[in-house]
BALOBA-1460 file (C-alpha; in Angstrom, 3 decimals):
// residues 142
<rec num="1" residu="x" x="0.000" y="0.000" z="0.000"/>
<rec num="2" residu="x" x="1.293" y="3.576" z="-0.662"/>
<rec num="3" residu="x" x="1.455" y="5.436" z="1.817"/>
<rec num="4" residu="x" x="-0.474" y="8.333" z="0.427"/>
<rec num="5" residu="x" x="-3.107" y="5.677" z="0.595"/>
<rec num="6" residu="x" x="-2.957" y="5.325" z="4.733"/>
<rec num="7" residu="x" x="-6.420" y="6.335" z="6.349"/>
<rec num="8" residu="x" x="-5.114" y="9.374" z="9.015"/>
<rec num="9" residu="x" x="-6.041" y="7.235" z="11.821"/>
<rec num="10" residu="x" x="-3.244" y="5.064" z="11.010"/>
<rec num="11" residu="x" x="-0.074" y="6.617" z="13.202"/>
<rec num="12" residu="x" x="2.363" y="8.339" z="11.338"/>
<rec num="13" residu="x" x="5.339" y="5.970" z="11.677"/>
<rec num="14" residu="x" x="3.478" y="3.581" z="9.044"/>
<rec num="15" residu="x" x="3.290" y="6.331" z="6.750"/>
<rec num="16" residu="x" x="7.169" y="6.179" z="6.099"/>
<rec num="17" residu="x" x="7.558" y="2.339" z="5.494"/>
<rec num="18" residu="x" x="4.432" y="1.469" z="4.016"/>
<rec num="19" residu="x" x="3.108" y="-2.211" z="3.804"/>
<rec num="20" residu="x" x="5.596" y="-3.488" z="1.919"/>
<rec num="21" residu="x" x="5.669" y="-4.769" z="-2.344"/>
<rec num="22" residu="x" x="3.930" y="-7.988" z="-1.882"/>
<rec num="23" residu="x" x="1.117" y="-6.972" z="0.477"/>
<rec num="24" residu="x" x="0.620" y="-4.245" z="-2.776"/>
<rec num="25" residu="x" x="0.847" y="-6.819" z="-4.973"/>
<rec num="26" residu="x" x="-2.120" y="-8.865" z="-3.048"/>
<rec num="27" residu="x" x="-4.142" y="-5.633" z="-2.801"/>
<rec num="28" residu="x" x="-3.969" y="-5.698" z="0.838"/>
<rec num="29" residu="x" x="-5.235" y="-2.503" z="2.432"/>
<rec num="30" residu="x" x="-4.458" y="-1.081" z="5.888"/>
<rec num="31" residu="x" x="-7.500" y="0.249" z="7.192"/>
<rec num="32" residu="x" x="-6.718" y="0.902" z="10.935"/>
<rec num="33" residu="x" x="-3.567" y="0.078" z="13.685"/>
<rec num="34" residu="x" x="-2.785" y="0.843" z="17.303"/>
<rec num="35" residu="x" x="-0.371" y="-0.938" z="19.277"/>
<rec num="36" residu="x" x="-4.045" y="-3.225" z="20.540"/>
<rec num="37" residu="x" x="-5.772" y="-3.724" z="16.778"/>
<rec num="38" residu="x" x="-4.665" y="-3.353" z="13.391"/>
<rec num="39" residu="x" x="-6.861" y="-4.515" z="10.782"/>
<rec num="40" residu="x" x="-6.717" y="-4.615" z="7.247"/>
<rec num="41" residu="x" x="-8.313" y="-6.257" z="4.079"/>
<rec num="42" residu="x" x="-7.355" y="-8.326" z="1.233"/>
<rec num="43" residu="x" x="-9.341" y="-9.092" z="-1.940"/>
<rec num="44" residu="x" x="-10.029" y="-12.941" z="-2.995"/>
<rec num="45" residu="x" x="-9.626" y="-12.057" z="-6.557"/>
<rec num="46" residu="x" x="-6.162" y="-12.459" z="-7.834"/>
<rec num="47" residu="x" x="-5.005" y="-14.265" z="-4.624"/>
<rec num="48" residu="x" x="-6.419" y="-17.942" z="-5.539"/>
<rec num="49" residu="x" x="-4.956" y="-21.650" z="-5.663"/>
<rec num="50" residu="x" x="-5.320" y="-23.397" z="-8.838"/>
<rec num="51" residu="x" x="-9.101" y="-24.720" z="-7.625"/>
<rec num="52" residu="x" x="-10.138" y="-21.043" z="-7.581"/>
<rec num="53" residu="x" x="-10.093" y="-20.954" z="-3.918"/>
<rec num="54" residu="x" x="-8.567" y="-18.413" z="-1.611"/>
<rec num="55" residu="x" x="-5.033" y="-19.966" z="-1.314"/>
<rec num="56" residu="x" x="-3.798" y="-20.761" z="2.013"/>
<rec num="57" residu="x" x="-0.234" y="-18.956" z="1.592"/>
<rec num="58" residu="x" x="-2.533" y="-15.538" z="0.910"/>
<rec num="59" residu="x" x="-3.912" y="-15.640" z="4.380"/>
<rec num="60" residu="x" x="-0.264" y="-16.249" z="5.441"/>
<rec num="61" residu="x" x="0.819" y="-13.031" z="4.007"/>
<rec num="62" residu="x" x="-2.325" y="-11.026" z="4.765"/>
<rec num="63" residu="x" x="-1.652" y="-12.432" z="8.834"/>
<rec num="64" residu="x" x="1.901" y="-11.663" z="8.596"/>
<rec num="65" residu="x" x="1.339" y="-8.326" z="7.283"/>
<rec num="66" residu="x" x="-1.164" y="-6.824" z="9.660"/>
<rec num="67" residu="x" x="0.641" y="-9.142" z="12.439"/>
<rec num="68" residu="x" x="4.034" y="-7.082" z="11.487"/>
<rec num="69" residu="x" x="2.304" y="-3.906" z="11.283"/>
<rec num="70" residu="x" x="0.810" y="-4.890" z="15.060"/>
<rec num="71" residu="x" x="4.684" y="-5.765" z="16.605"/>
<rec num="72" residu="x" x="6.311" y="-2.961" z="14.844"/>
<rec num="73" residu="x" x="4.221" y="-0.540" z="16.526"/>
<rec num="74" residu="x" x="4.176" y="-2.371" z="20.027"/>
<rec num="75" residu="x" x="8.029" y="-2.109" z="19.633"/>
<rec num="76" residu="x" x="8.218" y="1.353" z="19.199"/>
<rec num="77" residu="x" x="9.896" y="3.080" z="16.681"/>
<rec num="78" residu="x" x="13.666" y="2.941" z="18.278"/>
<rec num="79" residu="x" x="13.043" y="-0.916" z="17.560"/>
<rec num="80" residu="x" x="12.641" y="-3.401" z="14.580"/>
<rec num="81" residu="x" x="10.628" y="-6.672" z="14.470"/>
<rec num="82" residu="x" x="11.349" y="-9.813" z="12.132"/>
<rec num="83" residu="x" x="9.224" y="-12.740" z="12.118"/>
<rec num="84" residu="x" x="10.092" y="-15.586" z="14.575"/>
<rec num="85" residu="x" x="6.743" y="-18.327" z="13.651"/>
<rec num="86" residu="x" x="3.701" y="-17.973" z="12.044"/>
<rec num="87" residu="x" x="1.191" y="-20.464" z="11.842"/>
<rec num="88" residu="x" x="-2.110" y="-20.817" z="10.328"/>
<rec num="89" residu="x" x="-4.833" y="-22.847" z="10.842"/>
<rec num="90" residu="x" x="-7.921" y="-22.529" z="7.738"/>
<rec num="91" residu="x" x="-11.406" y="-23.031" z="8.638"/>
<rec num="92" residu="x" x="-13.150" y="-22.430" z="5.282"/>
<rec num="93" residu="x" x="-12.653" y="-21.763" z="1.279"/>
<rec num="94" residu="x" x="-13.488" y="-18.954" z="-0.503"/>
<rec num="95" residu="x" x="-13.717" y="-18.166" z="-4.158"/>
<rec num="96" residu="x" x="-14.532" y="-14.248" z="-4.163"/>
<rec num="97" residu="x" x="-15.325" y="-11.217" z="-2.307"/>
<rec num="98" residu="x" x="-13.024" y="-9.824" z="0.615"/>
<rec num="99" residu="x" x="-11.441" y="-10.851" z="3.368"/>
<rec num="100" residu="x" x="-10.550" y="-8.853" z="6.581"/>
<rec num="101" residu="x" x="-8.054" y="-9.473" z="9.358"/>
<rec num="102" residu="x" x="-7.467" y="-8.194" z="12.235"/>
<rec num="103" residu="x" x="-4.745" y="-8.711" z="14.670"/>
<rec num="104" residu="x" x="-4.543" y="-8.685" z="18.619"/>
<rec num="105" residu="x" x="-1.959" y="-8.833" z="21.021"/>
<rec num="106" residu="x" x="-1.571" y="-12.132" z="22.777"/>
<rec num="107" residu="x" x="1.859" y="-11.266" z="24.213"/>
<rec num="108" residu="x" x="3.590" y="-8.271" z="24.176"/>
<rec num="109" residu="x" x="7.670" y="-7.734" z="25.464"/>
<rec num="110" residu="x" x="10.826" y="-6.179" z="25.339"/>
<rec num="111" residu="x" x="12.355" y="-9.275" z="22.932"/>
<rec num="112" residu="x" x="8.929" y="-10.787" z="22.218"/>
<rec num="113" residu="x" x="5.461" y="-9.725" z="20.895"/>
<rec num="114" residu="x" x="2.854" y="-12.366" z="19.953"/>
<rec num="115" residu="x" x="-0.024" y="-11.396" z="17.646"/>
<rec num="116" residu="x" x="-3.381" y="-13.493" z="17.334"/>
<rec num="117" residu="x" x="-4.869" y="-12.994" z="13.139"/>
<rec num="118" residu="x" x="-8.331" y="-13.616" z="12.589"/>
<rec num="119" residu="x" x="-9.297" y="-13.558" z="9.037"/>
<rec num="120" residu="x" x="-12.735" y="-13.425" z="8.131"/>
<rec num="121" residu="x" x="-15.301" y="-13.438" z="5.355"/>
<rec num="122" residu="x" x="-18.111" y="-10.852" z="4.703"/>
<rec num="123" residu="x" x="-20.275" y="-12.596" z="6.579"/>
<rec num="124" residu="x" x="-17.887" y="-12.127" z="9.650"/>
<rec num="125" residu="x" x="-17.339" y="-16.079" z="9.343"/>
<rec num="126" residu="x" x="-13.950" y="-17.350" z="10.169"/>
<rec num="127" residu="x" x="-11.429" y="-18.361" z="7.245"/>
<rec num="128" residu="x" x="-8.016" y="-18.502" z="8.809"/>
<rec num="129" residu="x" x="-6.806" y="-17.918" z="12.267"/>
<rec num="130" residu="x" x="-2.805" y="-17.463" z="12.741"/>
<rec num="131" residu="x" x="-0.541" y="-16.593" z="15.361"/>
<rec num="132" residu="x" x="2.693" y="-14.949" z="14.800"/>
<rec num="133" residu="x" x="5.549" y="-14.439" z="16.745"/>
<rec num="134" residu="x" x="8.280" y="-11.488" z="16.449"/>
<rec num="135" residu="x" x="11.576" y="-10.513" z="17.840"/>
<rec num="136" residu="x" x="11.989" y="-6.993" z="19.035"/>
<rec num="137" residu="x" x="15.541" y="-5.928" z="17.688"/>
<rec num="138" residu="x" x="17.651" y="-2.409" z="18.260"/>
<rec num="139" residu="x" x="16.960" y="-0.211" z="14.862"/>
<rec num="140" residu="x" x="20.966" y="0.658" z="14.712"/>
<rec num="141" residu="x" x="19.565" y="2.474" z="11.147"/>
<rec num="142" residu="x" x="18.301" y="5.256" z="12.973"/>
């Protein structure tokens, strides 16, 4: 996402990094984030398995974006985050429409945070939940 595309309520910080080139690619869309919730959505269309379905490593990225989004700012901004785990467990296919995540703390530390993703349909049905964990790391590029 560009970040002339970031809703204001989405803290300044975000504005200077962005979402990243894949989570463009995907069409993934930040549409809030606080250190508690970010949530964001990501269209089926484009993002399918070869059975038309949603595929699996889509919710993966759309959990590990928002969940990234969620650590970075529970870090702080004197701090980095890289992905330790991420797991995903998928409740239900999908073949079009949008889906929307939204990410909560589980766990959040000085070396650790731990973010719960639930992904859902437009009918506020469950499709994936995920958990992923981050290390908190010294930004020595600032």
């Amino acid at each position: 996402m560009q970040s002339d595309a970031i809703p204001e309520q989405i803290p300044e910080q975000l504005a200077a990094f962005g979402m990243g080139a894949l989570a463009e690619k995907m069409g993934i869309e930040l549409r809030s984030a606080s250190a508690e919730r970010v949530v964001g959505t990501m269209p089926v269309a484009g993002n399918t398995q070869p059975y038309g379905l949603l595929h699996g490593g889509a919710s993966a990225v759309l959990a590990e974006s928002l969940g990234s989004v969620h650590a970075a700012l529970n870090a702080g901004p004197e701090n980095v985050v890289v992905g330790l785990d991420l797991n995903c467990t998928h409740h239900r296919g999908l073949t079009d429409g949008v889906v929307t995540g939204e990410a909560t703390t589980l766990s959040a530390g000085r070396t650790i945070v731990a973010t719960e993703i639930r992904i859902t349909d437009e009918q506020g049905r469950p499709v994936c939940t995920a958990r992923l964990t981050c290390l908190v790391r010294p930004n020595t590029k600032s």
